[in-house]
C-alpha positions in Angstrom: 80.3 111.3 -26.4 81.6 107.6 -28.1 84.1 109.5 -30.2 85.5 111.4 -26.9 85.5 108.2 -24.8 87.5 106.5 -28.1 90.0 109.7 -28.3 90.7 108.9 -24.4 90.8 105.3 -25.0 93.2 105.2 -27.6 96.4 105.1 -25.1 94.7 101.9 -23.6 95.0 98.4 -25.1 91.9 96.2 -25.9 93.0 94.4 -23.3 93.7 96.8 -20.6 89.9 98.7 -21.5 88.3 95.3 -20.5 89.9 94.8 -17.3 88.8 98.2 -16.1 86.3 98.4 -12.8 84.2 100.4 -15.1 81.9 97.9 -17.5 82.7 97.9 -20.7 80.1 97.2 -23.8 82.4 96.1 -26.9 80.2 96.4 -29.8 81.6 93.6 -32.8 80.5 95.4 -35.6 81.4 95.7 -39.7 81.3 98.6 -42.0 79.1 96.0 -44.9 76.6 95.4 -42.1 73.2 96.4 -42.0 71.7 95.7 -38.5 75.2 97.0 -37.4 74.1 100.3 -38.9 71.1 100.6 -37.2 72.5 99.6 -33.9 75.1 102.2 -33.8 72.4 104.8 -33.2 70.8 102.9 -30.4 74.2 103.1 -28.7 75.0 106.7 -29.1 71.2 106.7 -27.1 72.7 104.1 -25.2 75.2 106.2 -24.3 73.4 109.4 -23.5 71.0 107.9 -21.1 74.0 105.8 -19.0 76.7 108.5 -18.7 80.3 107.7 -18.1 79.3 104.6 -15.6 79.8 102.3 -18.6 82.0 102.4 -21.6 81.1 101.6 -25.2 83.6 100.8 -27.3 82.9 99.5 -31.9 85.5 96.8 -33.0 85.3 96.2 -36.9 85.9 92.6 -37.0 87.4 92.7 -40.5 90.1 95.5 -38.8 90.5 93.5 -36.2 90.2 89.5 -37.1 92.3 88.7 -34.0 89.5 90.3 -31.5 87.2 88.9 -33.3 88.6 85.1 -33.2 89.7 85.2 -29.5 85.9 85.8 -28.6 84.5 83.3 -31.1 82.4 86.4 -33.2 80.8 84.3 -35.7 77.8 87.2 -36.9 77.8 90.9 -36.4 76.9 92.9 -34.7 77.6 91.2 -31.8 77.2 92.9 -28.2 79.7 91.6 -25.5 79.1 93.3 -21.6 82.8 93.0 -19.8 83.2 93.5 -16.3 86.9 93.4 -14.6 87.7 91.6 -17.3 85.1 89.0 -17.3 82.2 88.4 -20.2 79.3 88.9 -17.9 76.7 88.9 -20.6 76.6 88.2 -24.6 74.1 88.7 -27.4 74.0 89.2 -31.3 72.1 91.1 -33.7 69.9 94.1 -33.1 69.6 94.7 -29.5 66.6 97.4 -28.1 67.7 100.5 -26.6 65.6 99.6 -23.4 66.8 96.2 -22.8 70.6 97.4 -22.9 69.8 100.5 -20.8 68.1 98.0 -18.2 70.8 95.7 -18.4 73.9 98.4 -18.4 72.3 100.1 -15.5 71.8 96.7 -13.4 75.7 96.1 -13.7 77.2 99.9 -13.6 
């Protein structure tokens, strides 16, 4: 389901994805990253369990230094929840499956 939502997303910029209604989960991440690879299963689960009500969405920060600047990314992974534009909520490292279900369903 993340690689359709990308496929569909790639006609939108950065920019335009995070001022959607719909929340979006941006997921700083890095290919050399271990805890980024064991969170990118947790979000495909993530995923499954939320639907389409919120979109998750990976940007490598050493692909994309310029995202990763303008929102101060400093460790990866890094979790950052957008809604209408607006960072509603912010956390790095590993984040449980639960917690980010509980927390994606309280704002979808």
């Amino acid at each position: 389901m993340l690689m359709q939502e990308k496929i569909k997303q790639q006609h939108m910029t950065f920019n335009e994805m995070l001022q959607s209604n719909k929340p979006v989960l941006v997921d700083f991440t890095a290919t050399w990253c271990g805890p980024c690879k064991m969170m990118a299963p947790i979000l495909v689960d993530v995923k499954k369990e939320i639907g389409d009500a919120v979109s998750i969405i990976k940007v490598d920060v050493d692909n994309n230094p310029q995202a990763a600047r303008e929102y101060n990314i400093q460790g990866v992974p890094t979790l950052i929840l957008f809604k209408q534009g607006k960072q509603i909520w912010r956390q790095s490292g590993v984040v449980p499956k639960k917690e980010l279900v509980q927390l994606l369903q309280k704002e979808s």
